[in-house]
C-alpha positions as CSV (number, residue, x, y, z in Angstrom):
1,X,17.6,3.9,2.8
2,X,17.0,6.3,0.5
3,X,13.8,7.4,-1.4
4,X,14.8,5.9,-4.5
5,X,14.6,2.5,-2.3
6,X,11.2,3.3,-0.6
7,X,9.0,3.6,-3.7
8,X,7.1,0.8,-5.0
9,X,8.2,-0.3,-8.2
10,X,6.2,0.6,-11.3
11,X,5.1,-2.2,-13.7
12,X,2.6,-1.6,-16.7
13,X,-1.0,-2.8,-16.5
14,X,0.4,-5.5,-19.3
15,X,3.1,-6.0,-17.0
16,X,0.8,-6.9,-14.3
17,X,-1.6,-9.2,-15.7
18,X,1.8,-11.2,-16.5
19,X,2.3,-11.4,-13.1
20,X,-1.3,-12.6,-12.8
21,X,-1.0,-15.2,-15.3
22,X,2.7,-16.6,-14.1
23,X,1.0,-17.3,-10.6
24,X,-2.0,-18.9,-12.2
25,X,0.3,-21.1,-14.4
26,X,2.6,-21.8,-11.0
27,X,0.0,-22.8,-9.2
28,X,-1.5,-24.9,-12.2
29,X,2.0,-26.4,-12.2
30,X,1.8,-26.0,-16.2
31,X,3.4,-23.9,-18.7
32,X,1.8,-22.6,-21.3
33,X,3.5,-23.4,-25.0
34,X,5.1,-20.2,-26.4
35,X,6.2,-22.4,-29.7
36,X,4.0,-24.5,-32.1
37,X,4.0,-27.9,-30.8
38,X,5.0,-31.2,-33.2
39,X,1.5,-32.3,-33.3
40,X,0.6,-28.7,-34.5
41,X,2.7,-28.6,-36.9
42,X,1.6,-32.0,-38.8
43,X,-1.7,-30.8,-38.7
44,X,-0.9,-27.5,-40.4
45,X,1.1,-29.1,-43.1
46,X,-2.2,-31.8,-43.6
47,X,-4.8,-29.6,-43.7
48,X,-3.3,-27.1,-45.3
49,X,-4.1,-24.4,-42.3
50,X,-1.3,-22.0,-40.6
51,X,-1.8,-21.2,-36.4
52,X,0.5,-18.7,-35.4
53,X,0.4,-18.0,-32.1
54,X,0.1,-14.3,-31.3
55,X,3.1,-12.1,-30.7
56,X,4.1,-11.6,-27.0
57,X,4.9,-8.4,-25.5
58,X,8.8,-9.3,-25.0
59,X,8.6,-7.6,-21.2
60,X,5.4,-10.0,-20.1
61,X,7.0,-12.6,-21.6
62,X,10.3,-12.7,-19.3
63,X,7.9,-11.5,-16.3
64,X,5.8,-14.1,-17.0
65,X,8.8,-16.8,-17.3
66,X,10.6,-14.9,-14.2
67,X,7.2,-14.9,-11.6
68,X,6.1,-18.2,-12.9
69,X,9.6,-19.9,-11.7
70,X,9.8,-17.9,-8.4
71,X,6.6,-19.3,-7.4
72,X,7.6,-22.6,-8.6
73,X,11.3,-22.6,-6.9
74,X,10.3,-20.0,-3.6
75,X,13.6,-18.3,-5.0
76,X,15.2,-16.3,-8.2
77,X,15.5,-17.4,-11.1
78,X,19.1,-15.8,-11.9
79,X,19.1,-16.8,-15.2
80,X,16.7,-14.5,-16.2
81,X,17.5,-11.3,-14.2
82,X,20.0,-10.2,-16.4
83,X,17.2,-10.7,-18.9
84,X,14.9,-8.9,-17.4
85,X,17.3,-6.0,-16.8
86,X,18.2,-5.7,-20.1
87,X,14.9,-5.5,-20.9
88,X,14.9,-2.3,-18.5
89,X,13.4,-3.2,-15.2
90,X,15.5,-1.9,-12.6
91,X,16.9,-4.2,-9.7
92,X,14.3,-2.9,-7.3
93,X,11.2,-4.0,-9.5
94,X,13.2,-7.4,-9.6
95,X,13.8,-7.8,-6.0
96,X,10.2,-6.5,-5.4
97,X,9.0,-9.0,-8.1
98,X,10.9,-11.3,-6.1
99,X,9.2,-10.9,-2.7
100,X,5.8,-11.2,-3.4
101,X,6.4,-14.2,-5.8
102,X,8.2,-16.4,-3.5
């Protein structure tokens, strides 16, 4: 191994309270809407109100979506690694992410 392999990885106090929320939302067996919902919607355009939902941190959000379906499935998402690499977490906060999700 080398020492590269034998750090923790690093996530962001954001970052971690992502985490936090993906296991509360596993374990609640619920997702949370990231859109406006139909019902939403109709009452916007009748009342004459606009909701907008506040902007997400693009990194919590695929965290959030990634730990939330680990604890879920009890394995990896692979369709959003790439996603979350390109997003700049290495393969080691990944795997890491991984492990103590599952």
């Amino acid at each position: 191994m080398t020492a590269a392999t034998n750090t923790a990885p690093q996530l962001s106090r954001t970052e971690w309270k992502a985490v936090a929320s993906a296991y509360e939302e596993a374990e609640a067996y619920r997702s949370v809407p990231r859109k406006r919902s139909f019902l939403r919607s109709a009452l916007d355009r009748v009342t004459g109100h606009h909701f907008e939902l506040p902007a997400l941190d693009p990194r919590a959000d695929a965290l959030r979506r990634f730990v939330c379906t680990v604890r879920r499935t009890r394995r990896a998402d692979e369709r959003l690694v790439p996603e979350l690499l390109g997003l700049g977490f290495s393969r080691a906060q990944v795997e890491a992410l991984t492990l103590i999700s599952a």
